[in-house]
PyMOL Python script that loads the backbone (N, CA, C, O; Angstrom):
from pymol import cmd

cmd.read_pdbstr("""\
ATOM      1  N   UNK A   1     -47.143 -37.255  10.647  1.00  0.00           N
ATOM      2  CA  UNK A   1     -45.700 -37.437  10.715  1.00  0.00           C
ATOM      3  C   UNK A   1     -45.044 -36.087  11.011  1.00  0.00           C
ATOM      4  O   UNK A   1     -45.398 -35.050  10.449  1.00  0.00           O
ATOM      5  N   UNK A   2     -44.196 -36.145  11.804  1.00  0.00           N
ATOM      6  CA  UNK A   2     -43.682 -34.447  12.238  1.00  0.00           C
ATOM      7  C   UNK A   2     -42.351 -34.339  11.350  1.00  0.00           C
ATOM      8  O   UNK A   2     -41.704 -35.124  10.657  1.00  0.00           O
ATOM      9  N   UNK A   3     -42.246 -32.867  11.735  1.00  0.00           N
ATOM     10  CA  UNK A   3     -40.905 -32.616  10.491  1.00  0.00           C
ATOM     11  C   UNK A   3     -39.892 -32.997  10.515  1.00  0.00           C
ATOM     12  O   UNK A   3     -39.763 -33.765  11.468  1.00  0.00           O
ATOM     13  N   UNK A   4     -38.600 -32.831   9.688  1.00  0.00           N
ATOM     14  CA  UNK A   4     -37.741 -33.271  10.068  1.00  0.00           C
ATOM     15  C   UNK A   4     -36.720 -32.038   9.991  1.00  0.00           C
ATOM     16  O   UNK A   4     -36.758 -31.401   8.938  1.00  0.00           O
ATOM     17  N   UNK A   5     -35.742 -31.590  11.048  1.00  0.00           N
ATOM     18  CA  UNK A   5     -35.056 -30.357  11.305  1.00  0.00           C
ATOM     19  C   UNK A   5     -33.902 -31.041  11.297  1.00  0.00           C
ATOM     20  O   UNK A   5     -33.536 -32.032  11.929  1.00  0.00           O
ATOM     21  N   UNK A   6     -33.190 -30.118  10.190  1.00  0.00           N
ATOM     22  CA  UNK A   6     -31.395 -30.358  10.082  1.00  0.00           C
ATOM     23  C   UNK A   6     -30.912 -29.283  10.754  1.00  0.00           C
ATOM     24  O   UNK A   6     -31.599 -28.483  11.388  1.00  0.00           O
ATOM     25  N   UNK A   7     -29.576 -29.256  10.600  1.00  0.00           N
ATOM     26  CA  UNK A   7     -28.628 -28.168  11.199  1.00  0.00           C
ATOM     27  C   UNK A   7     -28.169 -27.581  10.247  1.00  0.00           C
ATOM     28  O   UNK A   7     -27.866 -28.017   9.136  1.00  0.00           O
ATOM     29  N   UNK A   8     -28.088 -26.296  10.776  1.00  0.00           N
ATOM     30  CA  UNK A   8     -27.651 -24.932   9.822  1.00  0.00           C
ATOM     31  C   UNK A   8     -26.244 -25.252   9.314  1.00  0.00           C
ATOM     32  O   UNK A   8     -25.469 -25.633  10.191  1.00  0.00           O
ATOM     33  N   UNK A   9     -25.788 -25.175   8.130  1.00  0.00           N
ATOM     34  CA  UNK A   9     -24.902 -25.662   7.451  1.00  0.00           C
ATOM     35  C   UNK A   9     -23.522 -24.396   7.934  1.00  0.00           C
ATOM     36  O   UNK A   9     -23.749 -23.338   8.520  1.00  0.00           O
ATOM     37  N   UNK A  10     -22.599 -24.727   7.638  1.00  0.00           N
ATOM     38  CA  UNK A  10     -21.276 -23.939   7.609  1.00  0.00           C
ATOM     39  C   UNK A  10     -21.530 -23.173   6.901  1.00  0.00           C
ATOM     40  O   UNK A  10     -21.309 -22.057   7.370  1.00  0.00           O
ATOM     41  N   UNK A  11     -22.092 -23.154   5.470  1.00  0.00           N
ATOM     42  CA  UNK A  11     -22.098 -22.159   4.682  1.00  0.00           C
ATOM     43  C   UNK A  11     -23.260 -21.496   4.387  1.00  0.00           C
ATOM     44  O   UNK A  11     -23.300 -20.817   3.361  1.00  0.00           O
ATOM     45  N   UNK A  12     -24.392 -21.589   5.245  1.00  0.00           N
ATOM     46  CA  UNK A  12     -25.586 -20.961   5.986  1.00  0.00           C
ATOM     47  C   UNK A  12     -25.014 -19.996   6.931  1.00  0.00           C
ATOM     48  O   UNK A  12     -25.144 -18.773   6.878  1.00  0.00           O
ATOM     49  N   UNK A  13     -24.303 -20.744   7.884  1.00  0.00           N
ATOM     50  CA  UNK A  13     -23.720 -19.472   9.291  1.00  0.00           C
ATOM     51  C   UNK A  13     -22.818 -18.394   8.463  1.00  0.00           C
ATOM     52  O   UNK A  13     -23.284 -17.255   8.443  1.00  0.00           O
ATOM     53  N   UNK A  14     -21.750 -18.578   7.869  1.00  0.00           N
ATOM     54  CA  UNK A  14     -20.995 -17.666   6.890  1.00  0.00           C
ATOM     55  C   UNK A  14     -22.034 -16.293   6.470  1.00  0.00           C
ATOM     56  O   UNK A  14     -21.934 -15.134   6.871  1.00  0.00           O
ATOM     57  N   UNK A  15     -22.945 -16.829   5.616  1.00  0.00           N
ATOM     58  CA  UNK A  15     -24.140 -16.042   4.648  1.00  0.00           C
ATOM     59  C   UNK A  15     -24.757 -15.237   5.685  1.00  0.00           C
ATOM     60  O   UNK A  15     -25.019 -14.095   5.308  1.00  0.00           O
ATOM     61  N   UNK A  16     -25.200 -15.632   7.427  1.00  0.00           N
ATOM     62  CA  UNK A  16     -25.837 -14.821   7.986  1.00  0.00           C
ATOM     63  C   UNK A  16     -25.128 -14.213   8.793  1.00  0.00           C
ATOM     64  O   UNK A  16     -25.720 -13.407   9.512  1.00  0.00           O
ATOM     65  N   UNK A  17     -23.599 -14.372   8.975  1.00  0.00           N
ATOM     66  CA  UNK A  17     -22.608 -13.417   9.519  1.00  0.00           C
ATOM     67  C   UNK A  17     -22.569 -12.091   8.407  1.00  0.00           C
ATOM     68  O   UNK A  17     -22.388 -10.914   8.719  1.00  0.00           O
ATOM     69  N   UNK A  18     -22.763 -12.569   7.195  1.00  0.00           N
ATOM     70  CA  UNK A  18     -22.330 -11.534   5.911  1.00  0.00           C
ATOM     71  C   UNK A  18     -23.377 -10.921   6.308  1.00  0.00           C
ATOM     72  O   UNK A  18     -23.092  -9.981   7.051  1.00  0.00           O
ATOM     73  N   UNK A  19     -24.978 -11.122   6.040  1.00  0.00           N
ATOM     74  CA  UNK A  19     -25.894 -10.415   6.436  1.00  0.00           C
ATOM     75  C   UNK A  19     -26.001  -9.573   7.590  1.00  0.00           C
ATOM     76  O   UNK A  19     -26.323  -8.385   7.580  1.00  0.00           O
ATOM     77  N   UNK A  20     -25.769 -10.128   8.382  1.00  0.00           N
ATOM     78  CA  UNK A  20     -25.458  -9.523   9.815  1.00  0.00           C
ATOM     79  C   UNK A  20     -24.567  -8.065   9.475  1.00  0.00           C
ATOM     80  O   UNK A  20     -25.066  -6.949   9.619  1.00  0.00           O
ATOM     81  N   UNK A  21     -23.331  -8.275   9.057  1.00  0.00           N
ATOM     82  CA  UNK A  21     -22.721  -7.315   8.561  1.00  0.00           C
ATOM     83  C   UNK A  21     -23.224  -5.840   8.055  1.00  0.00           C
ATOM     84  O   UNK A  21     -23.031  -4.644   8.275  1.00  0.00           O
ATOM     85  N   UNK A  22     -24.026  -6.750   7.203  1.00  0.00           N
ATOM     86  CA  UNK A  22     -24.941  -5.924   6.032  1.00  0.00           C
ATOM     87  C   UNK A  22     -26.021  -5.215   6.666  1.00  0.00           C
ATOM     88  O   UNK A  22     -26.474  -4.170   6.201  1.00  0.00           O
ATOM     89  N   UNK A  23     -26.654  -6.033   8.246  1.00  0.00           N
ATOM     90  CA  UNK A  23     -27.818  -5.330   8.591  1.00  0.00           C
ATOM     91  C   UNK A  23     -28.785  -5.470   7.768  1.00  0.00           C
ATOM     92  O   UNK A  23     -29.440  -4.573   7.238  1.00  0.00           O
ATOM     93  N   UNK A  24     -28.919  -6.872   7.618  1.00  0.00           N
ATOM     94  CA  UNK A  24     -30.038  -7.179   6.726  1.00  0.00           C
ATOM     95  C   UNK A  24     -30.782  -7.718   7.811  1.00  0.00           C
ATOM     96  O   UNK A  24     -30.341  -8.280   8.813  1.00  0.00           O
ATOM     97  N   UNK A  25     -32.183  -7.437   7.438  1.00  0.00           N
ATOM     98  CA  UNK A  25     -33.371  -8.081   8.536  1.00  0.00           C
ATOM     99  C   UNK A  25     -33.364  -9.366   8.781  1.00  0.00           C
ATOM    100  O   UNK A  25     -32.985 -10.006   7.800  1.00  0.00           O
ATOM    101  N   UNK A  26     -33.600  -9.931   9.590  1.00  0.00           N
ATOM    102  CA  UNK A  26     -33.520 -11.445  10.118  1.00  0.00           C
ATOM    103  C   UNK A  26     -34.941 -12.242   9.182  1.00  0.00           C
ATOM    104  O   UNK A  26     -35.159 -13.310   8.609  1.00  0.00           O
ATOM    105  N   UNK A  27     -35.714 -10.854   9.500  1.00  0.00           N
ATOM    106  CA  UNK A  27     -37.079 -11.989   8.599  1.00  0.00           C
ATOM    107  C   UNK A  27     -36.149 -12.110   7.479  1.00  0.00           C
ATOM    108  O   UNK A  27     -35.945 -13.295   7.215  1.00  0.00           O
ATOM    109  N   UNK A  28     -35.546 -11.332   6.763  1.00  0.00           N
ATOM    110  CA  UNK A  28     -35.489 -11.648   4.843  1.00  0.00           C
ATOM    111  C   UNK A  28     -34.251 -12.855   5.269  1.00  0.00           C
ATOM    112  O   UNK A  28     -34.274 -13.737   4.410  1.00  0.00           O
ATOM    113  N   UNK A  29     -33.268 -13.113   6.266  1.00  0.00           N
ATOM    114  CA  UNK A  29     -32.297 -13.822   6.165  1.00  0.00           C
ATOM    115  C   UNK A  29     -33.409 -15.367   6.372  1.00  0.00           C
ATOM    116  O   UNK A  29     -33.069 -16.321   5.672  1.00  0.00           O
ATOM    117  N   UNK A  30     -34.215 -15.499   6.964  1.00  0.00           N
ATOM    118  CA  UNK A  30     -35.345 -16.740   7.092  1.00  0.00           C
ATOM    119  C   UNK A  30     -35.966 -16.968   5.939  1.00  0.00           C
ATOM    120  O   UNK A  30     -36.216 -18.103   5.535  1.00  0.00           O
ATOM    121  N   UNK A  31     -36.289 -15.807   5.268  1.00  0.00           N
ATOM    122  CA  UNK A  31     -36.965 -16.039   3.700  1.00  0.00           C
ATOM    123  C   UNK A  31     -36.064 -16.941   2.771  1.00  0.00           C
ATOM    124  O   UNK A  31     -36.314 -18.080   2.378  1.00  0.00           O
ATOM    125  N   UNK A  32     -35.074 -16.244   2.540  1.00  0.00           N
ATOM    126  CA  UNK A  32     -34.031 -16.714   1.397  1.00  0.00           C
ATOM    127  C   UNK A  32     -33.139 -17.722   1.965  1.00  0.00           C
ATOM    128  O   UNK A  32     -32.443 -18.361   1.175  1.00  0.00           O
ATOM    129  N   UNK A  33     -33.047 -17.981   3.342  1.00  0.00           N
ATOM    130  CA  UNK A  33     -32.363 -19.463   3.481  1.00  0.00           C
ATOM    131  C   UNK A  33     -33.666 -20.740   4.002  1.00  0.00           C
ATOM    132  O   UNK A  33     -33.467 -21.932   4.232  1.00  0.00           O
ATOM    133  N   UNK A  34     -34.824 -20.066   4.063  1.00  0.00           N
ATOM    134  CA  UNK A  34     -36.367 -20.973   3.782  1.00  0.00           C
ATOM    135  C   UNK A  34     -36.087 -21.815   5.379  1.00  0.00           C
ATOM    136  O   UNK A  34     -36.352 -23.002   5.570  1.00  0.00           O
ATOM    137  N   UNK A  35     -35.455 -20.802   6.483  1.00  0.00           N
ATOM    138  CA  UNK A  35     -35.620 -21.052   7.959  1.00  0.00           C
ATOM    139  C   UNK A  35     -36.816 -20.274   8.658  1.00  0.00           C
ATOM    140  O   UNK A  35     -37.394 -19.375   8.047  1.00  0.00           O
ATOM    141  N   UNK A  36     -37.210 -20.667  10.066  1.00  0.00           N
ATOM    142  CA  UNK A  36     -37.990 -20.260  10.677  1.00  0.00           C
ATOM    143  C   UNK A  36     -37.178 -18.771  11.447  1.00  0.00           C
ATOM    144  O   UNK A  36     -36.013 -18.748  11.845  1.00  0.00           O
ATOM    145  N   UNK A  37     -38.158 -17.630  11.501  1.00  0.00           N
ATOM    146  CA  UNK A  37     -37.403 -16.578  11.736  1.00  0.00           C
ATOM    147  C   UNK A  37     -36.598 -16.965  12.985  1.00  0.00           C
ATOM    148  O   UNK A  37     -35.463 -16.503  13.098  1.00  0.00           O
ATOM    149  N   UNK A  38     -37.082 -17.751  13.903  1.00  0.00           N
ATOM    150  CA  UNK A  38     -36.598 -18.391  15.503  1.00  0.00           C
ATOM    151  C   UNK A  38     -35.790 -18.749  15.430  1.00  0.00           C
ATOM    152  O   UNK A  38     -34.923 -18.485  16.263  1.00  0.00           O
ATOM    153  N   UNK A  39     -35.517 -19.735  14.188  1.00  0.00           N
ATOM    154  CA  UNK A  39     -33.891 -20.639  14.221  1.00  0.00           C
ATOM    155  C   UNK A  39     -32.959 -19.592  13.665  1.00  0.00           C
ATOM    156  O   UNK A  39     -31.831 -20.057  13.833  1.00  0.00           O
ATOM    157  N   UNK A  40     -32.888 -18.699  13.228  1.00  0.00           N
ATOM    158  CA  UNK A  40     -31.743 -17.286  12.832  1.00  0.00           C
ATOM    159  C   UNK A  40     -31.744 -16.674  14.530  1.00  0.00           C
ATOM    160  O   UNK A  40     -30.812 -16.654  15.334  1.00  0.00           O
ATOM    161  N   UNK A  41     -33.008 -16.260  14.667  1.00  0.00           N
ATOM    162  CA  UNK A  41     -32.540 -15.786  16.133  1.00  0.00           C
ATOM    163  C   UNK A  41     -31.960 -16.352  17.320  1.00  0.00           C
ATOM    164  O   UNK A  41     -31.396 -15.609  18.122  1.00  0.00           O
ATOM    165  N   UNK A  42     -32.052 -17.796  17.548  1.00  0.00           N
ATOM    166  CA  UNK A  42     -31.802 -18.402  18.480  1.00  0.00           C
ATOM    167  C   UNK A  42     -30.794 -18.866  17.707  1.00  0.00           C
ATOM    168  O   UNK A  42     -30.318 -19.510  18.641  1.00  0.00           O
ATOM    169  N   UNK A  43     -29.652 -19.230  16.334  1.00  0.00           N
ATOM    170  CA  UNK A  43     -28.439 -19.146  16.453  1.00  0.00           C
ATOM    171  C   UNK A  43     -27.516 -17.877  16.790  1.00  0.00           C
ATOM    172  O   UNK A  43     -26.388 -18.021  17.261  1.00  0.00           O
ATOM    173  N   UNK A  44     -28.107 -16.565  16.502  1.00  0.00           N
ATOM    174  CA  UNK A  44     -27.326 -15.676  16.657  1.00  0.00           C
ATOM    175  C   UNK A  44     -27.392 -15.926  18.064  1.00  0.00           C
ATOM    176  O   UNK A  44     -26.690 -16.900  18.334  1.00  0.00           O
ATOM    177  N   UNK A  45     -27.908 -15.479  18.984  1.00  0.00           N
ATOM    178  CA  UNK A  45     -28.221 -15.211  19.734  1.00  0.00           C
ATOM    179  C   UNK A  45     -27.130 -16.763  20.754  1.00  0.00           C
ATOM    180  O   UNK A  45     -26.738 -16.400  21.863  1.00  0.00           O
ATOM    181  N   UNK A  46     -26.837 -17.901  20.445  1.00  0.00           N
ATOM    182  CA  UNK A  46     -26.382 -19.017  21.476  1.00  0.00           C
ATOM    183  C   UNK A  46     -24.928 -19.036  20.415  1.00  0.00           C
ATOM    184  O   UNK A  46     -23.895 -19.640  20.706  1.00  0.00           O
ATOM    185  N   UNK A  47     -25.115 -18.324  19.296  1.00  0.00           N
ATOM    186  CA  UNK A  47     -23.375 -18.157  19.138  1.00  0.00           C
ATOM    187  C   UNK A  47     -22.946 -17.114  19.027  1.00  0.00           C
ATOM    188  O   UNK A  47     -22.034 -16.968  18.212  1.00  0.00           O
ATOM    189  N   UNK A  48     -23.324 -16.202  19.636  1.00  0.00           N
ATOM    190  CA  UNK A  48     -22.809 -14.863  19.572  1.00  0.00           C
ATOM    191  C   UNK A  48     -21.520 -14.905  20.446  1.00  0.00           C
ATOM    192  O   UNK A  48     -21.544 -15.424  21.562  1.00  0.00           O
ATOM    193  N   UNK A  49     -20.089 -14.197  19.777  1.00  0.00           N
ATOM    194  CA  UNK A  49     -18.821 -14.038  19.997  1.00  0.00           C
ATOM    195  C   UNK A  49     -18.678 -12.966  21.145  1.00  0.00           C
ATOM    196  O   UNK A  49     -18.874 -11.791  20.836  1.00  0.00           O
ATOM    197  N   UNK A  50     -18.381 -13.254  22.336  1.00  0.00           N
ATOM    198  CA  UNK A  50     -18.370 -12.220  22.951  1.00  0.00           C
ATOM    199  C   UNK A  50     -16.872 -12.380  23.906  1.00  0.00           C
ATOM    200  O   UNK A  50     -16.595 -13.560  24.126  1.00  0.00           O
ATOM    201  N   UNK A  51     -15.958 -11.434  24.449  1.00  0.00           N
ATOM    202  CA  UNK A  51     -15.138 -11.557  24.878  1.00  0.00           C
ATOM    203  C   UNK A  51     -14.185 -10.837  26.054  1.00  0.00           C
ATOM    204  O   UNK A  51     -13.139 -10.435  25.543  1.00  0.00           O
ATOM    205  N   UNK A  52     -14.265 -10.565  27.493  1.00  0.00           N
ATOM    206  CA  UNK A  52     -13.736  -9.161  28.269  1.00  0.00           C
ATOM    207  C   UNK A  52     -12.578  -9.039  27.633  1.00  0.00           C
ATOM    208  O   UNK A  52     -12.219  -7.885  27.870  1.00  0.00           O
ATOM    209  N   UNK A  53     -11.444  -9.775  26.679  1.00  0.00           N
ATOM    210  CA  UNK A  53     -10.252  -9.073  26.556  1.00  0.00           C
ATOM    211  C   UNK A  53     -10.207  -8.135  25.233  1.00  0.00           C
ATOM    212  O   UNK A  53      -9.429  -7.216  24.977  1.00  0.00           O
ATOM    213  N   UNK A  54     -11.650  -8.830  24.215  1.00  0.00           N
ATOM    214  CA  UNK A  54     -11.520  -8.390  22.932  1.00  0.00           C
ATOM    215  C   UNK A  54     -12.708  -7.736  22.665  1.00  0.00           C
ATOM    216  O   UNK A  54     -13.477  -8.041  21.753  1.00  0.00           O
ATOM    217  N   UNK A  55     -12.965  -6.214  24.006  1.00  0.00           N
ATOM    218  CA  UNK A  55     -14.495  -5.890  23.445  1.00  0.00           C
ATOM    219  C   UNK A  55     -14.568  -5.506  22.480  1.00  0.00           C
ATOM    220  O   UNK A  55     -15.759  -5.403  22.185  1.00  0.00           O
ATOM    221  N   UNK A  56     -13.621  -5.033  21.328  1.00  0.00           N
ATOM    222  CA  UNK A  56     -14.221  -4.501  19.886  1.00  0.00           C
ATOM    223  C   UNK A  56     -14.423  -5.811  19.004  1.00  0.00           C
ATOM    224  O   UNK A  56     -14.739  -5.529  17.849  1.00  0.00           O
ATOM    225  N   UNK A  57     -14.325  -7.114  19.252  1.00  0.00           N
ATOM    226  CA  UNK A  57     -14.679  -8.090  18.584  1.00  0.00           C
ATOM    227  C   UNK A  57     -15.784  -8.703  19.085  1.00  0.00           C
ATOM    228  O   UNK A  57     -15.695  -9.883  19.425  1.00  0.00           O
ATOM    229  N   UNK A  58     -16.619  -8.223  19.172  1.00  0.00           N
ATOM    230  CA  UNK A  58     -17.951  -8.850  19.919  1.00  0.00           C
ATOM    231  C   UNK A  58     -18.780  -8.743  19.081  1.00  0.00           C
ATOM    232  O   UNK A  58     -19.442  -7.708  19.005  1.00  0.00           O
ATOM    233  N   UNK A  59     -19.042 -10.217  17.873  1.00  0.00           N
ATOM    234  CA  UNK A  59     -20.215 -10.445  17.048  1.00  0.00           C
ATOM    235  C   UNK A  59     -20.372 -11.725  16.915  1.00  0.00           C
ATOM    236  O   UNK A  59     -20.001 -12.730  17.521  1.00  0.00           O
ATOM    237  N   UNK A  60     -21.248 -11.393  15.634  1.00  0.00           N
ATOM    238  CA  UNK A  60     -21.598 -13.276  15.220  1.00  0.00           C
ATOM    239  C   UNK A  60     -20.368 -13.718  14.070  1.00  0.00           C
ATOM    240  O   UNK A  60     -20.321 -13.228  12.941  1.00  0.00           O
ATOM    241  N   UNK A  61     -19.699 -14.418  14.428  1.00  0.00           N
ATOM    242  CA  UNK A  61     -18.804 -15.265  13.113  1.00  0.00           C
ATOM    243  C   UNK A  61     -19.152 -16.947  12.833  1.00  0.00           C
ATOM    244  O   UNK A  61     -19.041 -18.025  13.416  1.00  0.00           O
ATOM    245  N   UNK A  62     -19.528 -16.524  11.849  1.00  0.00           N
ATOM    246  CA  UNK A  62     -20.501 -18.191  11.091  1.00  0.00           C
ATOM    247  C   UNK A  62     -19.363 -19.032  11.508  1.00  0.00           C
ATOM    248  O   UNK A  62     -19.646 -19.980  12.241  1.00  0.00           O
ATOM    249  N   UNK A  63     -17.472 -18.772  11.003  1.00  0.00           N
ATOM    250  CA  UNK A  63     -17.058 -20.345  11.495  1.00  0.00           C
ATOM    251  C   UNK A  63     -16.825 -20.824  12.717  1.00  0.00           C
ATOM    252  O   UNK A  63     -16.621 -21.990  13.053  1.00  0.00           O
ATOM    253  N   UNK A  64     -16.904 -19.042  13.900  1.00  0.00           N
ATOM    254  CA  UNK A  64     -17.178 -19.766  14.967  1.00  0.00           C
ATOM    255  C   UNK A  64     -17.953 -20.416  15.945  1.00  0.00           C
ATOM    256  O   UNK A  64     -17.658 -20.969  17.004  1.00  0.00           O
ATOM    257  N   UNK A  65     -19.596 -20.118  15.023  1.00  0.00           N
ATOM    258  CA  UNK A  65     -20.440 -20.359  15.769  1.00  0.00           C
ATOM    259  C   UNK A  65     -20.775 -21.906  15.475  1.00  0.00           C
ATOM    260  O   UNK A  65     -21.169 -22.682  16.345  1.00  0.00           O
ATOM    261  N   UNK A  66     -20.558 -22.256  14.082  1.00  0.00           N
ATOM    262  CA  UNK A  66     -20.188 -23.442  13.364  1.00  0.00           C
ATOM    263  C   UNK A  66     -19.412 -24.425  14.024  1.00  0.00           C
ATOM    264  O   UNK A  66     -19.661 -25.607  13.787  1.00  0.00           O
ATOM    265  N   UNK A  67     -18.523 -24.125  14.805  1.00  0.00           N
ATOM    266  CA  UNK A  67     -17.420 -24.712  15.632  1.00  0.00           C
ATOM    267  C   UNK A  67     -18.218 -24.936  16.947  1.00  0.00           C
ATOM    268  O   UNK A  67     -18.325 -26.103  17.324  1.00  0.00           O
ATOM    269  N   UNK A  68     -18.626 -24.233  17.477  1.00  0.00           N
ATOM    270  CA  UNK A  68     -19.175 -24.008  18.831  1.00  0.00           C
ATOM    271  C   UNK A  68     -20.557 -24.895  18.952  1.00  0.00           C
ATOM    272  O   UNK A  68     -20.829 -25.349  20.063  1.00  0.00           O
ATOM    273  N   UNK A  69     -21.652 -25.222  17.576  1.00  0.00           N
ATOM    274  CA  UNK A  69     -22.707 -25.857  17.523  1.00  0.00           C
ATOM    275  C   UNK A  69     -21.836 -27.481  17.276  1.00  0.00           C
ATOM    276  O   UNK A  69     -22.508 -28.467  17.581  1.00  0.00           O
ATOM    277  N   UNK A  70     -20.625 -27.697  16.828  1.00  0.00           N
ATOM    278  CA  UNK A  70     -20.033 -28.944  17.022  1.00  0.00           C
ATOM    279  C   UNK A  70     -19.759 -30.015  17.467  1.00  0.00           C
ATOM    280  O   UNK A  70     -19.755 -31.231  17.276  1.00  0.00           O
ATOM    281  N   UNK A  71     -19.310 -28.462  18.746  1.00  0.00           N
ATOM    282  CA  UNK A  71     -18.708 -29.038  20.230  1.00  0.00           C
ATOM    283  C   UNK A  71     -20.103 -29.244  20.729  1.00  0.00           C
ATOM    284  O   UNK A  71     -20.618 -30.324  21.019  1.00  0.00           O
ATOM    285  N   UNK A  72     -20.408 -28.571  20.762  1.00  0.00           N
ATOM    286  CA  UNK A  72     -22.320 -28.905  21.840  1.00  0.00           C
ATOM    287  C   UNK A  72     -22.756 -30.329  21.287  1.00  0.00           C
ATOM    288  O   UNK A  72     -23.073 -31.337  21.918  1.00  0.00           O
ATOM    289  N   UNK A  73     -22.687 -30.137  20.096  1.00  0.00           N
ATOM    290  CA  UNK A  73     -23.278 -31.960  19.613  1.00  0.00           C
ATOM    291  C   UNK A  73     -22.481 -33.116  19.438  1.00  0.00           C
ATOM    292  O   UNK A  73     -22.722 -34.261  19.057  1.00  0.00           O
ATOM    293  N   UNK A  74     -21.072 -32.278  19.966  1.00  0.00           N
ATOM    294  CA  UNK A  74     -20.011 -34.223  20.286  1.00  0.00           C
ATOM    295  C   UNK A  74     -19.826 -34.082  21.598  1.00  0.00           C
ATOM    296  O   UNK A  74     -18.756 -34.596  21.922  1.00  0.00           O
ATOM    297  N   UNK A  75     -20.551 -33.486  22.728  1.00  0.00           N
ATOM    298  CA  UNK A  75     -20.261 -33.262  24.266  1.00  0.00           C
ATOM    299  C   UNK A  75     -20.888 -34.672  24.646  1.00  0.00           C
ATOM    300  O   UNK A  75     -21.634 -35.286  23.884  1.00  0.00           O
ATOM    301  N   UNK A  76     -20.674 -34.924  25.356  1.00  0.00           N
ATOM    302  CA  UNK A  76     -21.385 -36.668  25.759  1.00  0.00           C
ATOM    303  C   UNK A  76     -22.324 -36.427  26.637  1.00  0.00           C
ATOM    304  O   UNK A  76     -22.169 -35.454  27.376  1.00  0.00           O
ATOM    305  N   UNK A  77     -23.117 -36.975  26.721  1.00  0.00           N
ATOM    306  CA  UNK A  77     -24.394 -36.729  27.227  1.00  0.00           C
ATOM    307  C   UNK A  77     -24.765 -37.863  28.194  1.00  0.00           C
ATOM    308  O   UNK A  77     -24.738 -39.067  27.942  1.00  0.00           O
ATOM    309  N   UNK A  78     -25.100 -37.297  29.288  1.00  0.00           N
ATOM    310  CA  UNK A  78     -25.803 -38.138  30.600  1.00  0.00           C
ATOM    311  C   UNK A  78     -26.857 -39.517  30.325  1.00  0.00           C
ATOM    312  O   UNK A  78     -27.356 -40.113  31.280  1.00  0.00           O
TER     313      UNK A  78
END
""", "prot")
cmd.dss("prot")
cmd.show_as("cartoon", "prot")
cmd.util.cbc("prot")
cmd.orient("prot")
């Protein structure tokens, strides 16, 4: 029987924006939220905040990446 994979919670993305902050290692952010190191990297990494008008705001923010994994999963599909 194969696994079963949920989605990173709102208050998962929050905790690894804080970390992020903090410059805490991605392995220990996979340890203590008991994710695969891949699924931390591949959310930072497909919600990363980036912007030409606002380059000093260019990071990860949990509620917007939270928002952004939303929209991708109420987009209607072919």
């Amino acid at each position: 029987m194969g696994a079963v994979y949920a989605q990173l919670s709102a208050k998962e993305r929050v905790q690894i924006e804080r970390w992020k902050l903090a410059k805490v290692p991605v392995r220990e952010m996979a340890r203590v939220l008991q994710r695969s190191k891949a699924t931390i990297y591949r959310e930072i990494k497909r919600n990363w905040f980036s912007d030409e008008c606002l380059p000093g705001y260019d990071g990860y923010y949990g509620a917007a990446a939270h928002q952004k994994a939303a929209n991708r999963r109420a987009r209607q599909r072919k």
